[in-house]
C-alpha positions as CSV (number, residue, x, y, z in Angstrom):
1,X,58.0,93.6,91.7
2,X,61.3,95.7,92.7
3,X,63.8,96.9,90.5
4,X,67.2,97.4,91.7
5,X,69.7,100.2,90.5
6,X,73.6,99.5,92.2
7,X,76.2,102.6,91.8
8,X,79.2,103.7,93.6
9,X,81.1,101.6,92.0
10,X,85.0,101.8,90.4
11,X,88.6,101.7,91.0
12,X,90.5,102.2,94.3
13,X,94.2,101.6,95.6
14,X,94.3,98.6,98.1
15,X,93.4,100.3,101.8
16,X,90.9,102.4,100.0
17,X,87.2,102.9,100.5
18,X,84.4,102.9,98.6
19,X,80.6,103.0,99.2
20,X,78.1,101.5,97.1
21,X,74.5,102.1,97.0
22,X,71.3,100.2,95.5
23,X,68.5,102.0,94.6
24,X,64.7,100.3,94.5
25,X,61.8,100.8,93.1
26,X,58.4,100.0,94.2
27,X,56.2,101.0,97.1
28,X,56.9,97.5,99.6
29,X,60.8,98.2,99.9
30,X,60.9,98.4,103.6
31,X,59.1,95.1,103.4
32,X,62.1,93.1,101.7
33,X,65.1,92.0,102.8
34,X,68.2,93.6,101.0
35,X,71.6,92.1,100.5
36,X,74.9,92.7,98.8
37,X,76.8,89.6,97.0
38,X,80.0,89.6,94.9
39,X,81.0,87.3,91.9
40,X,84.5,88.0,90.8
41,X,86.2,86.0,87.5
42,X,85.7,82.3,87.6
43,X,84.3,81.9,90.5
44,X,80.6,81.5,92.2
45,X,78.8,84.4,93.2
46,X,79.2,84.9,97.3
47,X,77.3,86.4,100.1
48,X,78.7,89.9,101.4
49,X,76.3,91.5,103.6
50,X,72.4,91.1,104.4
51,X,70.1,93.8,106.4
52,X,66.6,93.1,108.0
53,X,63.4,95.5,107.4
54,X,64.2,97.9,109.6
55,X,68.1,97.8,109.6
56,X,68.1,96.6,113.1
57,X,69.3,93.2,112.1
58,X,72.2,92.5,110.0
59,X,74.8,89.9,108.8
60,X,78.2,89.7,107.4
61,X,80.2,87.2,105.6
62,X,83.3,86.6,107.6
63,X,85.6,88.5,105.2
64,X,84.1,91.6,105.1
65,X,83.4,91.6,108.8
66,X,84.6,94.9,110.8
67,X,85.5,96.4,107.2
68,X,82.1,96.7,105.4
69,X,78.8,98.1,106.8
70,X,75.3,97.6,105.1
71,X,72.4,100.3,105.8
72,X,69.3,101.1,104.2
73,X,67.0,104.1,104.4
74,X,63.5,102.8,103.7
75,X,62.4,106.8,103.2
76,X,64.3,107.0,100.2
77,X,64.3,103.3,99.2
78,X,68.0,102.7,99.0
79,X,70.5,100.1,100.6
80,X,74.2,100.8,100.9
81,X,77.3,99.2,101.2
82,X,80.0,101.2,102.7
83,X,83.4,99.4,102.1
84,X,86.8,100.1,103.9
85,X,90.3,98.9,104.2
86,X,89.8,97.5,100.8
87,X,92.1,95.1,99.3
88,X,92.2,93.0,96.0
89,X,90.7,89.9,97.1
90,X,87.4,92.3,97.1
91,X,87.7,92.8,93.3
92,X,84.3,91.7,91.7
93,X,81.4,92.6,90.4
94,X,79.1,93.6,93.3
95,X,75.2,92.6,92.8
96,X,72.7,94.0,95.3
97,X,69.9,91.7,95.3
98,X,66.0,91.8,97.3
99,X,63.7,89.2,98.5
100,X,60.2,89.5,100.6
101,X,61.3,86.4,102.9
102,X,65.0,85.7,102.4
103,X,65.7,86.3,106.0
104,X,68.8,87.9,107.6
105,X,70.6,85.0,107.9
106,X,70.0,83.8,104.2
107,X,73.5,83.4,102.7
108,X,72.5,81.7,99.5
109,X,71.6,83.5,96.3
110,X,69.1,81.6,95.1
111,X,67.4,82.8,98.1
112,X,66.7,86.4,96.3
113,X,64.5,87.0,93.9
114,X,65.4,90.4,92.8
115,X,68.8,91.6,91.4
116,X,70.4,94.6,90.5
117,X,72.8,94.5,87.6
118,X,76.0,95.1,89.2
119,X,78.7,97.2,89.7
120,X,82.5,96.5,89.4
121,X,84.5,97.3,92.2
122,X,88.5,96.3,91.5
123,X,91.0,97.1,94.5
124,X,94.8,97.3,93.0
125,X,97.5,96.2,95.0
């Protein structure tokens, strides 16, 4: 069982940054795959960013590409998401989310089991 905790969340002026972070409990973390997903109004939750066991491995949805950055420190059982050259289209509520055997390339949420509760994130123009 994991619990996740995301913070770092709030508002920023478009070409802003902002790092989030996801905070787990439970003993296995650096067993789990961790990833970040977004849901903003009226539309379907979508993939951000995923990060393999040891951080080695990670993957990107196109639109966050060479801005964003996912990390995780399996000391302290946290994953991050630092965000950069922000803009509005990345206004949503940001979920991190935790699964034993998701896999890096997992885009899907129903591929997680675990979720955080969320944290808004709304870039103004």
């Amino acid at each position: 069982q994991v619990q996740l905790v995301e913070s770092g969340g709030g508002l920023v002026q478009a070409g802003g940054s902002l790092r989030l972070s996801c905070a787990a409990s439970g003993r296995t973390f650096s067993t789990y795959y961790m990833g970040w997903f977004r849901q903003a109004p009226g539309k379907e939750r979508e993939f951000v960013a995923a990060i393999g066991w040891g951080g080695g491995s990670t993957n990107y949805a196109d639109s966050v590409k060479g801005r964003f950055t996912i990390s995780r420190d399996n000391v302290k059982n946290t994953a991050s998401l630092q965000m950069t050259s922000l803009n509005p289209e990345d206004t949503a509520v940001y979920y991190c989310a935790a699964d034993f055997g998701a896999g890096v390339g997992a885009t899907e949420p129903y591929r997680y089991k675990y979720w955080g509760q969320g944290t808004q994130v709304t870039v103004s123009s």
